[in-house]
Backbone bond lengths (Angstrom), bond angles and torsions (degrees), N, CA, C in turn:
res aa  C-N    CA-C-N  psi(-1)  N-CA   C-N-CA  omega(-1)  CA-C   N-CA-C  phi
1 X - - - 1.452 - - 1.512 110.23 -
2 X 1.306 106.27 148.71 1.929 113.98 -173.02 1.794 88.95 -83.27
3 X 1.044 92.08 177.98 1.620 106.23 177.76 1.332 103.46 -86.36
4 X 1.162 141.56 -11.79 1.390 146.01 -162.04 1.873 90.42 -116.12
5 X 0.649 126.11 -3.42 2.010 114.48 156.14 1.494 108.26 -124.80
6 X 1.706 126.28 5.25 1.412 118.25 128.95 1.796 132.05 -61.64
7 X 1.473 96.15 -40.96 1.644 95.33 158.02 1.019 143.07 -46.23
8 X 1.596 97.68 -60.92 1.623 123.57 160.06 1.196 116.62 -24.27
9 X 1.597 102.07 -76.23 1.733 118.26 172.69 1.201 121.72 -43.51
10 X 1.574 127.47 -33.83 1.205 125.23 170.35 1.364 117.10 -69.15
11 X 1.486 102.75 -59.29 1.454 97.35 -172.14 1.287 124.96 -44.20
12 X 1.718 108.04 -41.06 1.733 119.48 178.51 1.747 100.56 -59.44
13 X 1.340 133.38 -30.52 1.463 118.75 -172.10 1.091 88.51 -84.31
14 X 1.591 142.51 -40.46 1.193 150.82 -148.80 2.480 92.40 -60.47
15 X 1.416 91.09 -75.22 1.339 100.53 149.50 1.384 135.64 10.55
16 X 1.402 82.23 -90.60 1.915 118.98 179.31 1.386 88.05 -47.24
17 X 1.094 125.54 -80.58 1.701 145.21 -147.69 1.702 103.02 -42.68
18 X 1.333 90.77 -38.85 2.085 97.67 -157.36 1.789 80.17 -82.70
19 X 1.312 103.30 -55.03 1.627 92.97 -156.81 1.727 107.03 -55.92
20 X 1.369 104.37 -37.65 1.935 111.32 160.11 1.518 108.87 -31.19
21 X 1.610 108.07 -60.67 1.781 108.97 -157.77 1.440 98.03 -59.87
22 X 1.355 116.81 -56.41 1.642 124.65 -164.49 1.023 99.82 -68.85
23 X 1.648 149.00 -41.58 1.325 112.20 167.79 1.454 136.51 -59.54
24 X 1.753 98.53 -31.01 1.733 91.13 172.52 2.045 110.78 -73.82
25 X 1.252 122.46 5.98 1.060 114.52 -151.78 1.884 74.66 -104.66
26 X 1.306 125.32 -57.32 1.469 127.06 179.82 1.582 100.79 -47.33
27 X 1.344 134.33 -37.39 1.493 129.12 -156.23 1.839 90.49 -92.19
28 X 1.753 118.27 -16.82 1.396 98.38 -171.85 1.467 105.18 -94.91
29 X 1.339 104.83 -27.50 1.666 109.95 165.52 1.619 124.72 -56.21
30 X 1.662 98.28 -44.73 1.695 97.47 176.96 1.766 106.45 -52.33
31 X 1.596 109.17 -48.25 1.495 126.17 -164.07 1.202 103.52 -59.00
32 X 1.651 138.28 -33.28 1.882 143.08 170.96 1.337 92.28 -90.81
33 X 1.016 146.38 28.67 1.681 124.91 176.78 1.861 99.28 -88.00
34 X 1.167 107.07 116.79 1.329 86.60 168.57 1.983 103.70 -111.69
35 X 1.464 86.23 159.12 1.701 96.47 -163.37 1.398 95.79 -70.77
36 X 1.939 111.78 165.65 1.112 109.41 174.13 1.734 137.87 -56.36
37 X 1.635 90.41 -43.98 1.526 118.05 177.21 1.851 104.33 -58.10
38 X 0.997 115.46 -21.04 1.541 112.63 -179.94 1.761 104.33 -91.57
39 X 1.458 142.36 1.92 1.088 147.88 167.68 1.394 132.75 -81.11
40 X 1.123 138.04 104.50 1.209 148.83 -162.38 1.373 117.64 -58.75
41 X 1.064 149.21 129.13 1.656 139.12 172.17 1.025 114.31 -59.27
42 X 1.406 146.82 134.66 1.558 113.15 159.77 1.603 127.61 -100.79
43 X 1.090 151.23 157.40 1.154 147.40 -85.34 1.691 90.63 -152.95
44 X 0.899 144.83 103.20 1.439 138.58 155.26 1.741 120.40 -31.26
45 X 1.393 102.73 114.85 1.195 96.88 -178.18 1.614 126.86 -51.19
46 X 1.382 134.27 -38.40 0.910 146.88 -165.42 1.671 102.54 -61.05
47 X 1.685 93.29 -44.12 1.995 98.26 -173.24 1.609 112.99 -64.39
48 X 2.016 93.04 -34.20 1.733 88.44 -174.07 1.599 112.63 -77.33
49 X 1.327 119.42 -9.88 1.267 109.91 171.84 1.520 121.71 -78.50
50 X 1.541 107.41 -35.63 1.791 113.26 177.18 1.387 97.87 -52.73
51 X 1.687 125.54 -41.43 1.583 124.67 -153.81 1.905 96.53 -75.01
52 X 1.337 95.61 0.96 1.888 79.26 -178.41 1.264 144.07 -128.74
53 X 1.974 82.32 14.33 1.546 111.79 161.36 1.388 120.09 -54.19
């Protein structure tokens, strides 16, 4: 093999590799996504203190 289809070859695993990371990185993000309806509001401090007179 020339040195120029060792490149090749790399770059294509080079490739492979990233498009590998970002899919497990999209499948670990989908897997922590939490939905909106499961999110809590949060509460202004000022209101939760009046509510506890």
């Amino acid at each position: 093999m020339s040195s120029q289809d060792d490149n090749a070859l790399e770059d294509k695993g080079e490739a492979a590799e990233r498009e590998a990371a970002k899919q497990r990185l999209l499948a670990q993000a989908e897997a922590e996504r939490v939905p909106v309806d499961d999110t809590t509001r949060a509460v202004p401090d000022r209101r939760w203190r009046r509510d506890q007179r």
